[in-house]
C-alpha positions as CSV (number, residue, x, y, z in Angstrom):
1,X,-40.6,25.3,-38.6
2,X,-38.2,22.5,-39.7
3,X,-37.1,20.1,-36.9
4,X,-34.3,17.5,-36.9
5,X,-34.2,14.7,-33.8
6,X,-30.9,13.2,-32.9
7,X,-31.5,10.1,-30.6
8,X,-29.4,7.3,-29.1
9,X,-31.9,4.9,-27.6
10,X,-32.7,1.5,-25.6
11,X,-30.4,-0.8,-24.1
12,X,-26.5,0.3,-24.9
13,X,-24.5,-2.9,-23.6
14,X,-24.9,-6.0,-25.8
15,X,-21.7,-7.7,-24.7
16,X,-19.1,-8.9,-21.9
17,X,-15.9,-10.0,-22.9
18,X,-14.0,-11.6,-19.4
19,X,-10.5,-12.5,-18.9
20,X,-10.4,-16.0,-17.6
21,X,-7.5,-16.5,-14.5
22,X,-7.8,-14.4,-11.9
23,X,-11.2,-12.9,-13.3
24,X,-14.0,-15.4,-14.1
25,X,-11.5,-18.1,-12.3
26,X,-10.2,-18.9,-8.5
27,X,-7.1,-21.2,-8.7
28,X,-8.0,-22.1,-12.9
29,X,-11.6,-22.9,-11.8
30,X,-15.1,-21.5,-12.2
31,X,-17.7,-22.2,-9.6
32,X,-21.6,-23.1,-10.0
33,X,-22.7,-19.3,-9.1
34,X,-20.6,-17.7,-11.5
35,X,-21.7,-20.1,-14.3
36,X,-25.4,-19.5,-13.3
37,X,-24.6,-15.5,-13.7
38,X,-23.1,-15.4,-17.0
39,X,-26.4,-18.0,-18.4
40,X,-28.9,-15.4,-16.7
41,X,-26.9,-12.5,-18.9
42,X,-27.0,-14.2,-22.0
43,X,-30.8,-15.2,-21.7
44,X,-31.1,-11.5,-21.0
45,X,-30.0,-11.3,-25.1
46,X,-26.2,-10.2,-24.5
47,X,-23.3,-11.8,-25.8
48,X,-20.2,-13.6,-24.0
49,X,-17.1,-13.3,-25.0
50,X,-13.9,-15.3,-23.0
51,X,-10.5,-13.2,-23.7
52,X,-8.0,-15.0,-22.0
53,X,-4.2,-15.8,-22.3
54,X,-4.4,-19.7,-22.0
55,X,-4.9,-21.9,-25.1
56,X,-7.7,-23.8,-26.2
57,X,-6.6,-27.3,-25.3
58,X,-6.2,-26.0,-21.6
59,X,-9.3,-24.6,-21.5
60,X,-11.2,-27.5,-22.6
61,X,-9.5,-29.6,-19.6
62,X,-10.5,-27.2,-16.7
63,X,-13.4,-25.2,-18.2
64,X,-16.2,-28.0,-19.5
65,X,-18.9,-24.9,-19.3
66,X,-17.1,-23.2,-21.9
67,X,-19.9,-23.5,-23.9
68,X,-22.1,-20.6,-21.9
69,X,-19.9,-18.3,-24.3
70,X,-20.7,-17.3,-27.9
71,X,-16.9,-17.0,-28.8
72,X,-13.4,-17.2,-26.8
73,X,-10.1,-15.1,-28.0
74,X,-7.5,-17.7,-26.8
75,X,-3.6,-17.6,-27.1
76,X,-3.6,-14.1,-25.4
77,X,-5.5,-12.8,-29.2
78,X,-4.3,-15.1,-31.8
79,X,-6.9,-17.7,-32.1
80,X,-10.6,-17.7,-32.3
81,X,-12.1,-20.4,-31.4
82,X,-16.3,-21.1,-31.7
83,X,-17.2,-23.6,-28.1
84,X,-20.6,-24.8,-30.1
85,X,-18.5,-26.1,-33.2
86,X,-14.9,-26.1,-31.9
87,X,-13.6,-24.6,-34.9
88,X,-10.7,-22.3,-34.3
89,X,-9.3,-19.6,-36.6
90,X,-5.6,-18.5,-36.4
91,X,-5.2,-14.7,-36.0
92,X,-1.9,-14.8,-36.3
93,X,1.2,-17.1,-37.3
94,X,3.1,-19.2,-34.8
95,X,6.5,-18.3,-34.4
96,X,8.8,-20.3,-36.4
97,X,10.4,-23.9,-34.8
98,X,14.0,-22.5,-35.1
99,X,13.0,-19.7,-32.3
100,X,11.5,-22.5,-29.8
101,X,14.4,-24.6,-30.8
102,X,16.8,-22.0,-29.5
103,X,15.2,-21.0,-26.2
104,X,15.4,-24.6,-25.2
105,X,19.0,-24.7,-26.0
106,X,19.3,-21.8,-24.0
107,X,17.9,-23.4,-20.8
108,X,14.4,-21.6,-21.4
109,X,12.4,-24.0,-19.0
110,X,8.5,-24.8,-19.1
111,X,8.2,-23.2,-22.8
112,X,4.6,-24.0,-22.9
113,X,3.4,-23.8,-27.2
114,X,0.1,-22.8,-28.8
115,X,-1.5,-22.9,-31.9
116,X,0.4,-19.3,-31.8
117,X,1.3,-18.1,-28.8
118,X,4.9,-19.5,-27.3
119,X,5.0,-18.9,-23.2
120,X,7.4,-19.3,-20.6
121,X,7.9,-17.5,-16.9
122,X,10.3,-14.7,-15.7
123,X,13.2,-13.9,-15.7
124,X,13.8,-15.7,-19.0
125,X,11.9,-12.7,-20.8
126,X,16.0,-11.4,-21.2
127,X,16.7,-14.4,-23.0
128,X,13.7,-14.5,-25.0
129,X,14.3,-11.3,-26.0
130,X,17.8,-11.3,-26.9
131,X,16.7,-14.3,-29.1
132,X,14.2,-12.6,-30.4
133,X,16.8,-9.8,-31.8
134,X,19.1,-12.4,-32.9
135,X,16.8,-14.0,-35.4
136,X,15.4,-10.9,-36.4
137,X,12.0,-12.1,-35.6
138,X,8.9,-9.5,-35.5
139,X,7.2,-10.6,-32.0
140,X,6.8,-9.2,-29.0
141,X,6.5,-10.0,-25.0
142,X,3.4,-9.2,-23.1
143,X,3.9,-9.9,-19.0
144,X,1.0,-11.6,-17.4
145,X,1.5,-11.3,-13.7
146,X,5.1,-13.2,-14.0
147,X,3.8,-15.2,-17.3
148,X,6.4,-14.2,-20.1
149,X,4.1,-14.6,-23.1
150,X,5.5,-14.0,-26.9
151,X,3.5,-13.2,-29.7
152,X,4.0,-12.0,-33.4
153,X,4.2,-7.8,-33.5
154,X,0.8,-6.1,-33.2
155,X,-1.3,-9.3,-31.4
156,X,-3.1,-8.9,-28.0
157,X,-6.4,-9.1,-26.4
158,X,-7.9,-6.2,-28.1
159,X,-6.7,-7.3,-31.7
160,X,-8.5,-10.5,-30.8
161,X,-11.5,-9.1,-29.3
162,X,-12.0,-7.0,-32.2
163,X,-12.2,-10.1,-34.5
164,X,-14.9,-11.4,-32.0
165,X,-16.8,-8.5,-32.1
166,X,-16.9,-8.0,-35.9
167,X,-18.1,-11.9,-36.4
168,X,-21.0,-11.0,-33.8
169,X,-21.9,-7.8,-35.3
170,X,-21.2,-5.9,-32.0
171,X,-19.5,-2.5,-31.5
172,X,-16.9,-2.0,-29.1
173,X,-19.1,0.7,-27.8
174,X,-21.9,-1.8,-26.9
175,X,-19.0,-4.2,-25.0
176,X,-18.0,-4.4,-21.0
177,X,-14.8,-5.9,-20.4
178,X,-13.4,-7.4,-17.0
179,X,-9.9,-7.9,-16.0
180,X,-7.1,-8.1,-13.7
181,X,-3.9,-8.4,-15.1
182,X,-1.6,-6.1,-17.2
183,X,-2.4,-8.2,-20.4
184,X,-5.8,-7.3,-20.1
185,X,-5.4,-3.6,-20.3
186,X,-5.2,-3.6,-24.1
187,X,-8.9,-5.2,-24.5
188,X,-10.4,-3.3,-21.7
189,X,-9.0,0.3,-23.0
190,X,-11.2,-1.2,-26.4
191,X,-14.6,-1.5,-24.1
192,X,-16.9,1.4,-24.0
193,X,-17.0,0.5,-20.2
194,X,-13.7,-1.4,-18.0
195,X,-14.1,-3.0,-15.3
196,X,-11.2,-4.3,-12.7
197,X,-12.7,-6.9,-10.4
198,X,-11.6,-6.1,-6.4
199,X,-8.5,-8.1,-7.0
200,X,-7.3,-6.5,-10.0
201,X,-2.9,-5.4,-10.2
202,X,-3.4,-1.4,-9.3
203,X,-2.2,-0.3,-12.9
204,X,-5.4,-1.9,-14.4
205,X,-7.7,-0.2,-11.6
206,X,-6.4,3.1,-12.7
207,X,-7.8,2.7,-15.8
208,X,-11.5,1.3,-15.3
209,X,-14.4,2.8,-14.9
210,X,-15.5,0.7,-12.4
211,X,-13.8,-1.3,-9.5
212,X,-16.4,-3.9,-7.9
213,X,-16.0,-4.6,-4.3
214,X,-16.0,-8.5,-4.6
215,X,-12.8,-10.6,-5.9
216,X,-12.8,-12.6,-8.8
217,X,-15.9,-14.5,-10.2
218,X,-17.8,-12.9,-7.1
219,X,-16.9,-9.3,-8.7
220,X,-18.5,-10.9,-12.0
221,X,-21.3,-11.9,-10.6
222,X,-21.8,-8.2,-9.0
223,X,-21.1,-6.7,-12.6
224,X,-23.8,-9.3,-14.3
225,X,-26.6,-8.0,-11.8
226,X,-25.6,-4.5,-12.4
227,X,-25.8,-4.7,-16.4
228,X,-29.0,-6.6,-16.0
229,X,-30.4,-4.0,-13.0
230,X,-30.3,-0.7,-14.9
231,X,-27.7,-2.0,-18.1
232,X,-24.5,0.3,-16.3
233,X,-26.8,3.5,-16.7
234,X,-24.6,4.6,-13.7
235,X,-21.6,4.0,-14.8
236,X,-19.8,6.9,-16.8
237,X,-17.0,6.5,-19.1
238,X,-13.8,7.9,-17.7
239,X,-12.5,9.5,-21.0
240,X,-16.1,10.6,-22.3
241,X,-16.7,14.1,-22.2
242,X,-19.5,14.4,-24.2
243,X,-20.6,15.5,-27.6
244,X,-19.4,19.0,-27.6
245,X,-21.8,21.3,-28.9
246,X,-20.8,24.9,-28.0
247,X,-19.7,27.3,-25.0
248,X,-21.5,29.1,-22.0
249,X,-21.1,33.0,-21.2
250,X,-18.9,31.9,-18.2
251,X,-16.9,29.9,-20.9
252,X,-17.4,26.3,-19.8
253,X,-18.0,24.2,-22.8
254,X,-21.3,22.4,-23.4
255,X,-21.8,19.1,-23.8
256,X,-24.5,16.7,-24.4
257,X,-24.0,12.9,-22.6
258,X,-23.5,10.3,-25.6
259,X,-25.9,7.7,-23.6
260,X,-29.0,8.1,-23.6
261,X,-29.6,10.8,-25.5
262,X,-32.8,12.4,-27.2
263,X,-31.8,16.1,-28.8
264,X,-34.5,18.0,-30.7
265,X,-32.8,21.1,-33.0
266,X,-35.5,23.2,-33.8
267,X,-35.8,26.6,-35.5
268,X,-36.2,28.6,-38.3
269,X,-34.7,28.7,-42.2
270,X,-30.7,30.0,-41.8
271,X,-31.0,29.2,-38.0
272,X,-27.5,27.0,-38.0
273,X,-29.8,23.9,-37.5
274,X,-27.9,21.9,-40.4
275,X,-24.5,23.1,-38.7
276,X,-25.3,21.8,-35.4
277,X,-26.3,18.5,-36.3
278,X,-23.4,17.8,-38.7
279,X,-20.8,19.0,-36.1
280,X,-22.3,16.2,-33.8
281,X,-22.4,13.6,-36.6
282,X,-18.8,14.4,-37.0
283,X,-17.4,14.0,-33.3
284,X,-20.0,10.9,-33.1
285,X,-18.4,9.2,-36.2
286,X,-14.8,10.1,-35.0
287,X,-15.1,8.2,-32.2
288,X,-16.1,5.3,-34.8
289,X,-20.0,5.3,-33.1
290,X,-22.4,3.9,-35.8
291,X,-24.5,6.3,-37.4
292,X,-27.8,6.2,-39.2
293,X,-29.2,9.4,-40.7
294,X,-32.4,9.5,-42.5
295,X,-32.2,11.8,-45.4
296,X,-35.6,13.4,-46.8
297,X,-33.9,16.0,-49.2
298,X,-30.5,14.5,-50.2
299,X,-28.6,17.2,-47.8
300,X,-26.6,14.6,-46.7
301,X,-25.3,12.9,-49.6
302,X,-22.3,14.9,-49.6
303,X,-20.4,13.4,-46.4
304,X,-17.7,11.3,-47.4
305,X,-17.5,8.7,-44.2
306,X,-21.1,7.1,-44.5
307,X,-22.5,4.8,-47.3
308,X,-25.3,6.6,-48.9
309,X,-28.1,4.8,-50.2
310,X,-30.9,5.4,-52.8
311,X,-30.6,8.1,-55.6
312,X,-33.1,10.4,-56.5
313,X,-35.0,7.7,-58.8
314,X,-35.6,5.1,-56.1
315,X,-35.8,4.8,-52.3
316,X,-33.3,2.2,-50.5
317,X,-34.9,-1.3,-49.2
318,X,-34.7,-1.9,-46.2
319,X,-32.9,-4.8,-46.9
320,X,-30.1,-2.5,-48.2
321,X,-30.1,-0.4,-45.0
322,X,-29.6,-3.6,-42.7
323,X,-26.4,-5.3,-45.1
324,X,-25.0,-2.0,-44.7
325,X,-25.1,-2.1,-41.2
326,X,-24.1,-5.6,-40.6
327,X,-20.9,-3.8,-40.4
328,X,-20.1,-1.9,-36.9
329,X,-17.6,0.2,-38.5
330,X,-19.9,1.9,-41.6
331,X,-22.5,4.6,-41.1
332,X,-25.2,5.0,-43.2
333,X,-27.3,7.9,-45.1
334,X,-30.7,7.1,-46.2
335,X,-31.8,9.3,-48.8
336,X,-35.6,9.6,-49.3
337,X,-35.4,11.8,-52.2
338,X,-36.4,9.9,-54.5
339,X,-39.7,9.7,-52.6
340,X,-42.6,11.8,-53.4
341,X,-43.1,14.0,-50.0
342,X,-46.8,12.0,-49.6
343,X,-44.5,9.0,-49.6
344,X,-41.9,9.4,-47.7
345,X,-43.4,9.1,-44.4
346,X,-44.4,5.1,-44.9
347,X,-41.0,4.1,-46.4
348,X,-39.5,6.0,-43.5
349,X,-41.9,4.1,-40.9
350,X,-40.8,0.8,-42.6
351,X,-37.2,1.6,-42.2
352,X,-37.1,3.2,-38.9
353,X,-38.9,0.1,-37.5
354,X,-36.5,-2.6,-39.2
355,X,-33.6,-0.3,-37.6
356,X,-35.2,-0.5,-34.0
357,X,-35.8,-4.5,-34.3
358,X,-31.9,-4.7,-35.2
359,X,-31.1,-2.6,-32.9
360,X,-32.8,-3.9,-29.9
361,X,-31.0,-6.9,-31.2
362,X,-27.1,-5.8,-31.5
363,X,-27.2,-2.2,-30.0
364,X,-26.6,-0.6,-33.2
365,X,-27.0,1.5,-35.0
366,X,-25.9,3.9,-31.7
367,X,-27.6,7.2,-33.1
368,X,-30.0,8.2,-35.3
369,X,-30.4,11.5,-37.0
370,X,-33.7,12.0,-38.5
371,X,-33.7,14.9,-40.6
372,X,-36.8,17.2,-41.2
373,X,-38.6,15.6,-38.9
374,X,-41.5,17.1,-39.1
């Protein structure tokens, strides 16, 4: 009886990307008990990530614990910026002088200039815009709870996160992001999990999955001892349905839970084994999770997304397997086939336990499908 094992396994959230004011800050600053959170979750093996709307130089001046994070997206998603080495990279191009020339001529007050963003307050965002159009710029506005911030087309928190993530190695399905401002919504709709601390605008608590009850760093703090109680187990995603798999006699659709998940298909020859497990690789890899599938035959070879490695002279290395997966966005078939079956079950041992020390490590790959397991 042939037998294929589906599995999504161990801890799921490797990351927490926090928006600064009004989130992680009271009044621009962040007290001792929030800092001695965020250093328990990292020890714990996760990563930090600070997405905030402020630029680097101000950070440095009222933050001088920036360094408890791995990265920080600055300028609201168009800088980078590394606290161990202080090297910033530019996600973006400033806008040009003539366009901050002009909104000072207009009587544009406090313009406040990045390494790209360019800010000011409302009600200018009329005569920013009207600029804007003018000069034929591509930029756009993003409000920030009456912060007018303008930014080239396309840039935002989520843009910027993004570029975190990929330089960690961490899929946005292995992140937790907290907020409170419109600005942040962008980034937060990117987290497998949102989170809107107690003091959150009501537009971004509509959207999270989870409201805490505290305000501000104290509604951090509650979210750090959550992900390091049970790692958000009961938490659900609010647009997550499920890996659809089929339909009950009463017609309600089934659906097995992404998180968590062990699924063992199991049957005969012609039993619509093969057809199962490739209409949940499909739906898995469309919502861009990370797949590895371990490949005994070469029935697998055919799928166009995932990078297939080893032919049917020679196995993969494991070393193969793992530079393929440095990238959260590629999916991965391992063909044995070019394995004797007496040897395939040693290379596969060798591999599989490679994947689960990297995975422990970055949360990835998110599922595995093992393919005649027996």
């Amino acid at each position: 009886m042939a037998l294929k094992l589906l599995a999504q396994l161990g801890m799921q959230y490797h990351a927490l990307a926090v928006d600064y004011d009004g989130t992680l800050a009271t009044d621009g600053i962040v007290d001792d008990q929030t800092i001695d959170a965020l250093r328990r979750l990292r020890e714990s093996g996760r990563r930090l990530i600070l997405v905030t709307g402020r630029i680097v130089e101000q950070l440095l001046h009222v933050f001088p614990q920036i360094r408890v994070f791995d990265l920080v997206v600055a300028d609201n998603g168009a800088v980078l910026f590394e606290p161990e080495t202080n090297q910033r990279t530019l996600l973006a191009e400033q806008p040009p002088k003539c366009f901050i020339d002009e909104l000072a001529r207009r009587g544009v007050p406090q313009i406040e200039v990045g390494d790209v963003i360019v800010a000011t307050w409302e009600p200018y965002e009329t005569v920013v815009l009207e600029t804007i159009r003018e000069l034929a710029l591509e930029l756009q506005i993003i409000f920030n709870k009456g912060a007018v911030m303008i930014l080239p087309t396309g840039v935002n928190k989520a843009t910027g996160l993004r570029a975190a993530l990929t330089k960690l190695g961490i899929s946005h399905h292995n992140t937790v992001g907290v907020g409170d401002a419109e600005n942040d919504e962008a980034f937060l709709k990117l987290c497998h999990i949102s989170v809107a601390v107690k003091n959150a605008l009501d537009v971004v608590k509509k959207q999270a999955d989870l409201i805490t009850t505290q305000a501000r760093g104290r509604g951090v703090i509650e979210l750090i001892e959550q992900m390091l109680d049970n790692d958000l187990q009961h938490v659900g995603h609010r647009a997550e349905a499920g890996i659809l798999v089929g339909t009950a006699l009463d017609g309600t659709e089934v659906r097995i839970p992404v998180y968590g998940t062990r699924v063992l298909v199991t049957g005969g020859p012609a039993g619509g084994k093969s057809k199962l497990a490739l209409t949940m690789l499909e739906q898995l890899m469309d919502a861009r999770y990370q797949i590895v599938v371990i490949d005994p035959e070469g029935d697998y070879q055919e799928l166009k997304e995932p990078v297939v490695l080893g032919t049917i002279q020679q196995t993969p290395a494991v070393e193969e397997v793992l530079q393929v997966i440095e990238d959260p966005n590629k999916s991965c078939v391992i063909s044995l086939f070019g394995a004797p079956p007496a040897e395939q079950p040693p290379v596969f041992a060798r591999i599989l336990a490679a994947l689960m020390e990297y995975r422990s490590r970055t949360g990835r790959p998110n599922w595995y499908l093992i393919d005649e397991a027996h």
